[in-house]
N, C-alpha and C positions, 0 to 999 in steps of 0.2 A: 840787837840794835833796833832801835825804835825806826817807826818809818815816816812818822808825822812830821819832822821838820825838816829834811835833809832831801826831801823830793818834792817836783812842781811837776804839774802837769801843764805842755807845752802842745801847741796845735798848729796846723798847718793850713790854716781857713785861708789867709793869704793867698798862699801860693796855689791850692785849689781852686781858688775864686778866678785867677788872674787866666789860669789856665785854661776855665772854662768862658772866661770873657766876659764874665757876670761885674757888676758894678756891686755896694755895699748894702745899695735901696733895694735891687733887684733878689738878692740874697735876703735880708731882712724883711722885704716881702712875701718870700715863699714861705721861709720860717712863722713866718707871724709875730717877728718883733720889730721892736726898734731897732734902726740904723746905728745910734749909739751902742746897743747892745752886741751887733753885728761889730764898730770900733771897738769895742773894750773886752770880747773876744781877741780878735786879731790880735791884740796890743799884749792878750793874756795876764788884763786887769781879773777877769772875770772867770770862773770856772762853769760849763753853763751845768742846768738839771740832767740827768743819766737820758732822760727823755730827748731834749733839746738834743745832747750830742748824739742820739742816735737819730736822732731828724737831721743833722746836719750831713751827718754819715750817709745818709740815703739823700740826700739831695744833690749832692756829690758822685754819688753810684759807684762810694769804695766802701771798706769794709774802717770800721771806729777806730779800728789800729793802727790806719793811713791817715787818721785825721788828729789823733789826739796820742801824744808818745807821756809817760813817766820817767820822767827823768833826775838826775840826782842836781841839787842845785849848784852851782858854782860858784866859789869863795871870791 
């Protein structure tokens, strides 16, 4: 069974953020992006670089498998 269409990957930047009390500028500033990019993550428009997510991962101070799940997608 093929694995290209039938799975998304889903993140948790949200609820990490909220937790930590960080706003979306403050978050997009550390990272070194846009605030939009920071939205269209959360929103999970967006898949980021293998880089980015492991920068997000450590900005957070969990491990990339707390932050970002594969998942099958729902009909």
């Amino acid at each position: 069974m093929p694995l290209n269409n039938e799975r998304k990957i889903r993140n948790r930047i949200v609820v990490l953020r909220a937790e930590r009390g960080l706003s979306q500028r403050e978050v997009a500033d550390r990272l070194g992006v846009s605030r939009q990019t920071v939205i269209s993550l959360e929103k999970n428009r967006y898949n980021p670089s293998l880089k980015l997510a492991f920068d997000i991962a450590l900005l957070f101070g969990v491990d990339l498998h707390e932050v970002f799940q594969y998942e099958l997608e729902e009909e």
